[in-house]
N, C-alpha and C positions, 0 to 999 in steps of 0.2 A: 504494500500500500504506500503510495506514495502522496504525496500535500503540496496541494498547491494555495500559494498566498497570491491575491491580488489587490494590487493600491487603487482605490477608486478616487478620481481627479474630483475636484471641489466644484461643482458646478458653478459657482459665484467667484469664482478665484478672479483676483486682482492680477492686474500682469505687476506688480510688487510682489508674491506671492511667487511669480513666476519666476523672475528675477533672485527669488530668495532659493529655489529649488535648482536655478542653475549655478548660482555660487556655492549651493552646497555637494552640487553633484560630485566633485572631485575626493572629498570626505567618503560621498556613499560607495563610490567606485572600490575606494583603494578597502576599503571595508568588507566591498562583495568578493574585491580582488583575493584578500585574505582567508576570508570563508572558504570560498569557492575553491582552496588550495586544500581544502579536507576533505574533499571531494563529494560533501552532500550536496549542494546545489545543483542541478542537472543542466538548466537551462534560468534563463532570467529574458525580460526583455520587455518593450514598449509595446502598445497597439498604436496604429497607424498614428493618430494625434494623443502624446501624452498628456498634451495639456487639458485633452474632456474624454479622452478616453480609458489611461491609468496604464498600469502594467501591471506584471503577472509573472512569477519565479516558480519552477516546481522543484523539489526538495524530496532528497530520499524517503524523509519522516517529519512526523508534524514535529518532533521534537528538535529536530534542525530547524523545521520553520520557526518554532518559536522562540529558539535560541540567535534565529536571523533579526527577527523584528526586534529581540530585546537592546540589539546594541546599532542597527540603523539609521545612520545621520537622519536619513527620510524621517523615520518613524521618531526617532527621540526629540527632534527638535519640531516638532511639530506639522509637516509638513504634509502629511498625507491627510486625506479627507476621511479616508475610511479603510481601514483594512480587514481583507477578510483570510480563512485559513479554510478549504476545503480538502478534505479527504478524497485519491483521487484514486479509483484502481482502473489503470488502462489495459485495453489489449493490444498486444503486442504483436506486431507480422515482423518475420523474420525480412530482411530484404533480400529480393531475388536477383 
């Protein structure tokens, strides 16, 4: 079973707000950069417009996700409108 987190974009966000998530982007990078070297994060990333549409990480286990969100510039400093954590069990095709 694997968790997937996604950041839901603030539908009212200020482009201050906006401004405030790109000066901190370099903090949340070197952060995931760090994670992401213990190999639970599988995949991370934007939907087409970050700014109303959010992103979305999936994580070996919720207890990696939840150990992602506790220390995320994103999440600590405010910046995300809503986070969620779903339980995710995929099927899997071998590639041919």
């Amino acid at each position: 079973m694997f968790a997937v987190t996604f950041y839901d974009a603030d539908p009212d966000a200020s482009p201050e707000h906006f401004q405030r998530l790109v000066e901190t982007y370099p903090r949340h990078r070197a952060y995931l950069d760090e994670f992401a070297a213990g190999g639970e994060v599988l995949m991370i990333g934007t939907f087409g417009d970050p700014a109303t549409q959010g992103s979305m990480a999936i994580f070996r286990s919720q207890e990696a996700a939840e150990r992602f969100l506790e220390g995320d510039p994103f999440v600590t400093e405010g910046l995300v409108y809503r986070v969620r954590i779903q339980a995710w069990d995929p099927l899997v095709f071998s590639e041919s």
